[in-house]
C-alpha positions as CSV (number, residue, x, y, z in Angstrom):
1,X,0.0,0.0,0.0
2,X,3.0,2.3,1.0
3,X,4.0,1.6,-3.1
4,X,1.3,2.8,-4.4
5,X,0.8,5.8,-2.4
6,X,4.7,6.6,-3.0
7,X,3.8,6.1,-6.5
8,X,0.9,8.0,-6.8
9,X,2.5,10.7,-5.7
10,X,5.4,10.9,-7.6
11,X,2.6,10.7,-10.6
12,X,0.7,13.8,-9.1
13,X,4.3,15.6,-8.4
14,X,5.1,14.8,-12.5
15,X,2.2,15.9,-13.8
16,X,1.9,19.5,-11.6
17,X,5.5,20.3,-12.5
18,X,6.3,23.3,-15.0
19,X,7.8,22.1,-18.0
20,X,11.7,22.7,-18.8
21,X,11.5,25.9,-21.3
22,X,14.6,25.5,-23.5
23,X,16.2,28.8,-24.7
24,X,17.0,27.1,-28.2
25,X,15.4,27.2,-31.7
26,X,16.4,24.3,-34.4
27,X,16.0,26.5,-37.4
28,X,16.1,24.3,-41.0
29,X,18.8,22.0,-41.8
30,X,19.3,21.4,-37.9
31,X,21.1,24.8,-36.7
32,X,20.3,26.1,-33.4
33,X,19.8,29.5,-31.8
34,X,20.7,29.5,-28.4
35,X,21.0,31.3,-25.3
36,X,24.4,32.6,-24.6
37,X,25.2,32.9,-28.4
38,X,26.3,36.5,-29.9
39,X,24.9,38.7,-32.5
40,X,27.1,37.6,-34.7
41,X,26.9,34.3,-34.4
42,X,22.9,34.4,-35.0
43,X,23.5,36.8,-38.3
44,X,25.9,33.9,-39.3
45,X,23.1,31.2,-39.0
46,X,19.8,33.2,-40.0
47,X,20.8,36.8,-41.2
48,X,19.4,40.5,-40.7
49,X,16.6,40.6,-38.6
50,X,13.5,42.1,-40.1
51,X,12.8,44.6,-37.3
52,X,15.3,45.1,-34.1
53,X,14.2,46.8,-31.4
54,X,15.6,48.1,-28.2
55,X,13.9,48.0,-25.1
56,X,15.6,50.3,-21.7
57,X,13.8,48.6,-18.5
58,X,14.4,50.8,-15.3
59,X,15.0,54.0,-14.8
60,X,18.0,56.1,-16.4
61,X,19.4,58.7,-14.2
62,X,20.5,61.0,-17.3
63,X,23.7,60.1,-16.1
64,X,24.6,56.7,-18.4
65,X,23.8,54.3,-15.4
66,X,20.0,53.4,-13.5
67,X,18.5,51.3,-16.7
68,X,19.6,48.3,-18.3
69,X,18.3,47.9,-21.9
70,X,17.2,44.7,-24.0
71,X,17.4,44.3,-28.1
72,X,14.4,42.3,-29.7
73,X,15.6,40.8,-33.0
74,X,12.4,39.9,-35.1
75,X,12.3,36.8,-38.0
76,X,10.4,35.0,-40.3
77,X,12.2,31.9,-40.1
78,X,11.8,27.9,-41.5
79,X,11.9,25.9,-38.3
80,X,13.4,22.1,-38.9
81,X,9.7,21.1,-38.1
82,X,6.9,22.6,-38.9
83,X,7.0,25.2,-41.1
84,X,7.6,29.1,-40.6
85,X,8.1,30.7,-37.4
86,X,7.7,34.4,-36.0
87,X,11.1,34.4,-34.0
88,X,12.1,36.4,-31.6
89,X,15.5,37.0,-30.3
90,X,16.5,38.8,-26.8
91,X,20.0,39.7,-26.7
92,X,21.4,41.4,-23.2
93,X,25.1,43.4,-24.6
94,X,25.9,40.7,-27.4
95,X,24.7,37.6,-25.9
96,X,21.1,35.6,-26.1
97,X,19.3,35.6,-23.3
98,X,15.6,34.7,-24.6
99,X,14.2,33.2,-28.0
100,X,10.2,33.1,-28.2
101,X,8.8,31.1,-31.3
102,X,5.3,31.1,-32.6
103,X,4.3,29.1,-35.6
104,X,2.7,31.4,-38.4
105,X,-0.8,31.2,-39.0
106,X,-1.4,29.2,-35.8
């Protein structure tokens, strides 16, 4: 009886859990965009974004320092499954720190 309890709730535990979010995108032909890559490095594997944007989160002083600012890089890209993709990469200085995917017309 002690089993089954144990194992139901390891079953309950498994199914409540968040799911791992990966900061990776397998774009066709089996590249990935990652977290922790540069701006160079993406360019290299999917081009010129088709919108960049930057984003200043905080407060700035006037004085160069109190914000820190974010740069949204925005594709149309083939994903190595299922079609095209509305990408979106988050860059912190010159390094990935967020991808967000969304398949087009879903």
């Amino acid at each position: 009886m002690l089993k089954l309890i144990s194992l139901l709730f390891l079953l309950i535990a498994a199914l409540n859990s968040t799911p791992v979010e990966s900061c990776a995108f397998r774009i066709e032909g089996g590249d990935l965009i990652r977290c922790g890559m540069t701006k160079i490095e993406v360019q290299r594997k999917i081009g010129n974004p088709e919108l960049r944007d930057r984003q200043t989160i905080g407060v700035d002083t006037g004085y160069g320092r109190g914000g820190q600012s974010a740069e949204a890089w925005s594709y149309v890209v083939r994903g190595d499954i299922g079609g095209e993709y509305y990408l979106t990469v988050m860059f912190s200085g010159n390094k990935v720190v967020d991808i967000e995917s969304k398949q087009v017309d879903r």
